[in-house]
C-alpha positions in Angstrom: -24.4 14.6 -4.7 -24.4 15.0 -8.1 -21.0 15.9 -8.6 -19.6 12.8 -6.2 -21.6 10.3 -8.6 -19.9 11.8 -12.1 -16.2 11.2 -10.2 -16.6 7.8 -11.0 -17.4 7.7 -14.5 -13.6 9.0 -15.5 -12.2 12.4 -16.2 -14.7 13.5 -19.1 -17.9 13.3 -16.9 -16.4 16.1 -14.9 -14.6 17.7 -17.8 -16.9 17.9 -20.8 -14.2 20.8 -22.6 -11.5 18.1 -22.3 -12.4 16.3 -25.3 -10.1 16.2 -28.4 -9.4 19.1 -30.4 -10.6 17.9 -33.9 -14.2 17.8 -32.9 -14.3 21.5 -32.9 -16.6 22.0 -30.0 -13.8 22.2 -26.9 -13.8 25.5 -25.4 -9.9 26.2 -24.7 -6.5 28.9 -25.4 -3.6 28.4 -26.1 -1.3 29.0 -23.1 2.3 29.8 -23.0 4.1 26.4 -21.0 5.8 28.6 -18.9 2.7 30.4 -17.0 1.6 27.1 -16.2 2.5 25.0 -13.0 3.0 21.2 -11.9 0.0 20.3 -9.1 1.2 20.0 -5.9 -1.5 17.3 -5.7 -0.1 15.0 -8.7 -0.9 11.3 -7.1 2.1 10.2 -9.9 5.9 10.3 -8.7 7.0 7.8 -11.0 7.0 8.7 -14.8 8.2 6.2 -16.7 11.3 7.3 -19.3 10.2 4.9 -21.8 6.8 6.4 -22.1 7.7 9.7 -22.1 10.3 9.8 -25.0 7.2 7.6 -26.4 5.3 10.7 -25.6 7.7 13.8 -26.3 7.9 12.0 -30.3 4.0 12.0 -30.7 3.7 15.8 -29.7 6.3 16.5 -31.9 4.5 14.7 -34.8 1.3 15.6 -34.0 1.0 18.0 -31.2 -1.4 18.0 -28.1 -4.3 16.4 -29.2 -6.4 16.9 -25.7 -6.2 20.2 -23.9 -4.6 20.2 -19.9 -6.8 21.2 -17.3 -6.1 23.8 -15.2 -6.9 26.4 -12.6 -6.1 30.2 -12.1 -3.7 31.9 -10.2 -2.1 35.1 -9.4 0.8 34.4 -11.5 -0.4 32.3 -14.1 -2.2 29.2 -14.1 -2.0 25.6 -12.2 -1.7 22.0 -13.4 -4.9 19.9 -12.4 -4.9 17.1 -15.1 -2.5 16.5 -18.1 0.8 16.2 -16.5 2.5 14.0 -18.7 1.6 16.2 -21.7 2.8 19.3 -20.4 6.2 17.9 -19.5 6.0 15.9 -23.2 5.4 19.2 -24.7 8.2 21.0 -22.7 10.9 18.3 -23.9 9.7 18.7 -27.3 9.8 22.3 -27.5 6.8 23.4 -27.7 5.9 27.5 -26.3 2.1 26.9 -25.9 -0.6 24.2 -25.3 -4.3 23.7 -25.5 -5.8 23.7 -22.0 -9.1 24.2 -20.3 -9.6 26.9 -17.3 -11.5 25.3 -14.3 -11.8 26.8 -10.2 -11.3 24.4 -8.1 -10.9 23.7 -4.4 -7.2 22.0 -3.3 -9.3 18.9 -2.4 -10.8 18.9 -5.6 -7.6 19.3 -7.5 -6.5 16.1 -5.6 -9.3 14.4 -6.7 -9.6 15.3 -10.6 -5.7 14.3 -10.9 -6.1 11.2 -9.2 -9.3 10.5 -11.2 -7.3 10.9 -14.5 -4.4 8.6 -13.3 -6.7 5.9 -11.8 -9.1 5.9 -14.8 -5.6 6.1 -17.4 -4.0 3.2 -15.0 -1.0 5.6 -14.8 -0.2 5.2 -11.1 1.3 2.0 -9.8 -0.3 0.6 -6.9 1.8 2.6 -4.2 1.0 5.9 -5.7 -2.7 5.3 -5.6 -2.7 3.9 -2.2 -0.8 7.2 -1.0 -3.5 8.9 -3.0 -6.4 7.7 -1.2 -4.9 8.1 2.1 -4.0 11.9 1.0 -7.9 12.3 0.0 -9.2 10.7 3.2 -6.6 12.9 5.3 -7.0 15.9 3.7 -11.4 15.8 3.3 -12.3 13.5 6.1 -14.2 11.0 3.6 -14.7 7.5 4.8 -13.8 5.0 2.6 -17.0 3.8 1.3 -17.5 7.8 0.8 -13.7 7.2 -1.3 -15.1 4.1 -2.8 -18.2 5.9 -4.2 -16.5 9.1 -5.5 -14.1 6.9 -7.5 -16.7 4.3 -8.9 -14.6 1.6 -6.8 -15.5 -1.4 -4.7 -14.0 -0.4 -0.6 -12.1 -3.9 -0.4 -10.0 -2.4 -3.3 -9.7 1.1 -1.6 -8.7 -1.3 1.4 -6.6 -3.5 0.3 -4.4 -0.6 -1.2 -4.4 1.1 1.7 -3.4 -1.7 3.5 0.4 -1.6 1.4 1.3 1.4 3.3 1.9 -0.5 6.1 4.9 -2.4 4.5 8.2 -0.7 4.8 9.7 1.9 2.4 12.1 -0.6 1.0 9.1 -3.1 0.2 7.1 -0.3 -1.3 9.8 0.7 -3.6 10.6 -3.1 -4.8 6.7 -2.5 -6.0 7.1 1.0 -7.4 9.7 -0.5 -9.7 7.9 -3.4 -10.6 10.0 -6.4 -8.9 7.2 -7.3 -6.8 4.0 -7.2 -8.0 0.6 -6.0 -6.2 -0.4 -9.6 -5.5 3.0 -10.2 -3.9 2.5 -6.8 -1.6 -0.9 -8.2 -0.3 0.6 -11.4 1.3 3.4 -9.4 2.7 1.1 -6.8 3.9 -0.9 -9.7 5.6 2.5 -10.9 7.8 2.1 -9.7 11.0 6.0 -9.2 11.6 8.3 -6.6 9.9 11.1 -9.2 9.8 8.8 -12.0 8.3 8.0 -9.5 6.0 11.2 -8.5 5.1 12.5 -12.1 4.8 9.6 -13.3 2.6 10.2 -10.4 0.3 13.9 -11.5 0.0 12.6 -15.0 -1.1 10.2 -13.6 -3.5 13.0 -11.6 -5.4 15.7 -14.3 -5.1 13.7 -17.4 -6.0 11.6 -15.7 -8.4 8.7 -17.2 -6.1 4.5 -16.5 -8.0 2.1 -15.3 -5.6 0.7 -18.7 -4.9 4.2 -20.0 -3.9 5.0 -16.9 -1.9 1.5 -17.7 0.3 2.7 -21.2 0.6 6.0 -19.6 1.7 4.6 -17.0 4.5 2.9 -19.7 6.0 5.9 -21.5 6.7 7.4 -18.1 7.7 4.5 -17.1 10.4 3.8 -21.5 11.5 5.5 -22.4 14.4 7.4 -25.1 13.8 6.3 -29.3 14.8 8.0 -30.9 17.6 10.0 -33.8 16.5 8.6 -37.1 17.8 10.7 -37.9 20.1 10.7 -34.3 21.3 6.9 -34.2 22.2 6.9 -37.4 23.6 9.7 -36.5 26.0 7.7 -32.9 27.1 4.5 -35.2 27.5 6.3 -37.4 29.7 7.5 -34.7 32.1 4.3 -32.8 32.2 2.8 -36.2 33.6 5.9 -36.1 35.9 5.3 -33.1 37.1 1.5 -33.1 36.9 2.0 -36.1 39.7 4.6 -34.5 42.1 1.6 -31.6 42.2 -0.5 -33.8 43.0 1.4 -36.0 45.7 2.8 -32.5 47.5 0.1 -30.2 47.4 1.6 -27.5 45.3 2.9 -26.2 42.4 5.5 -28.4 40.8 8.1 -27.8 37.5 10.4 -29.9 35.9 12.9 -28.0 33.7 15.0 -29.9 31.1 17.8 -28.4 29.4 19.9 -31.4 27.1 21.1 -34.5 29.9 20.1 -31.8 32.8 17.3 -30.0 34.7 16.1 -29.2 37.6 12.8 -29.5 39.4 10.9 -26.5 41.0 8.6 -26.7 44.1 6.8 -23.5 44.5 6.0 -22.7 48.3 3.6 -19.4 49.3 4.2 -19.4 53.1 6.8 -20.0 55.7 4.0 -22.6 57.1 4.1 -24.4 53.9 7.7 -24.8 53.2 7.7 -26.7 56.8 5.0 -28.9 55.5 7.0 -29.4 52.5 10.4 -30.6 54.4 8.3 -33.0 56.5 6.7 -34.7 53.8 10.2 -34.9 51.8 11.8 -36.2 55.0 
């Protein structure tokens, strides 16, 4: 219990030897890069080029300031947490980096890495809706147990979740950052795929906000008004037909189609159909 309540409170409630390295209390080696592993488990797919040459300059300037977290294996060690550093430090050349040994379950290394993206706003809002869905496959948690492991509210963990029912074209418009999280929740609340995809189209042609693109679904998903002259006319033959029902004892429907139509009379028995020719004559 006590462990589930420290998830939420970000990576250094669960890893006190992460701190930086000038406060001289962080228990940690240095590790060759090459004995250590990505984490099959890494939430993040997309790393953003932009950052990381950001990134690869400041290790080359001032090295890795906070060690990587990782756990044992038989060949070496794995990635749990830090993997934007260790690639950084692998494009800048560097042989061996600070990090800190911790055993681990597989559902645990899940968790730690997706605690370190959520709480460092690293993953874009696909990658931490796959996350939780991962987490809840792979451990069985609900997600209010989600919720409270990750110090966040269950509309959030639901609401995400709900964006990996749009298609994979949609979700990768929001991985790249053409629609935006708000837009994905109205098209995740269409009920049709080709609503969906047609709103979506708008959205990136017109440049629509989120407000306008609600406005815009709602027109989508509406049925559209009768004209005028158009309800008046189906009101009128409803009454026709309403009284024919009435006058022959039966079901009676009066089909329209432009200048022409045709009127049904239902009949249920060989006895009825004779009552029916006698009272039309």
């Amino acid at each position: 219990m006590t462990k589930r309540k420290a998830l939420g409170k970000g990576l250094s409630a669960l890893i006190p030897d992460a701190g930086r390295l000038d406060n001289g209390k962080t228990r940690f080696f240095n590790c060759p890069v090459e004995a250590i592993d990505p984490n099959p488990y890494q939430p993040r797919q997309d790393f953003s080029e932009a950052e990381m040459v950001g990134m690869v300059q400041s290790v080359r300037e001032k090295g890795i300031l906070t060690p990587l977290l990782v756990s044992r294996l038989e060949t070496g060690y794995q990635l749990i947490a830090g993997e934007r550093r260790w690639r950084a430090a692998q494009r800048a050349g560097l042989t061996h980096v600070p990090v800190v040994v911790r055993e681990v379950r597989d559902t645990e290394s899940l968790e730690l890495a997706l605690i370190e993206n959520i709480h460092r706003k690293d993953l874009n809002a696909i990658e931490e809706a796959r996350a939780y869905k991962r987490l809840i496959d792979e451990t069985g948690a609900t997600q209010d147990a989600v919720a409270k492991m990750l110090g966040k509210d269950r509309s959030t963990i639901t609401n995400l979740l709900r964006l990996l029912n749009l298609s994979l074209p949609i979700q990768k418009h929001v991985i790249d950052g053409r629609l935006s999280v708000g837009h994905a929740r109205v098209l995740a609340g269409l009920k049709s795929e080709s609503d969906r995809h047609r709103l979506s189209r708008l959205i990136l042609e017109k440049g629509l906000s989120v407000r306008q693109a609600e406005a815009m679904g709602k027109k989508i998903t509406s049925p559209p008004r009768p004209k005028k002259k158009e309800a008046e006319l189906d009101y009128y033959l409803k009454s026709l037909s309403d009284t024919l029902k009435r006058s022959l004892g039966t079901k009676v429907e009066i089909q329209k189609r432009g200048h022409r139509g045709k009127i049904v009379i239902h009949y249920y028995s060989d006895e009825e159909l004779d009552r029916l020719l006698e009272v039309l004559g």
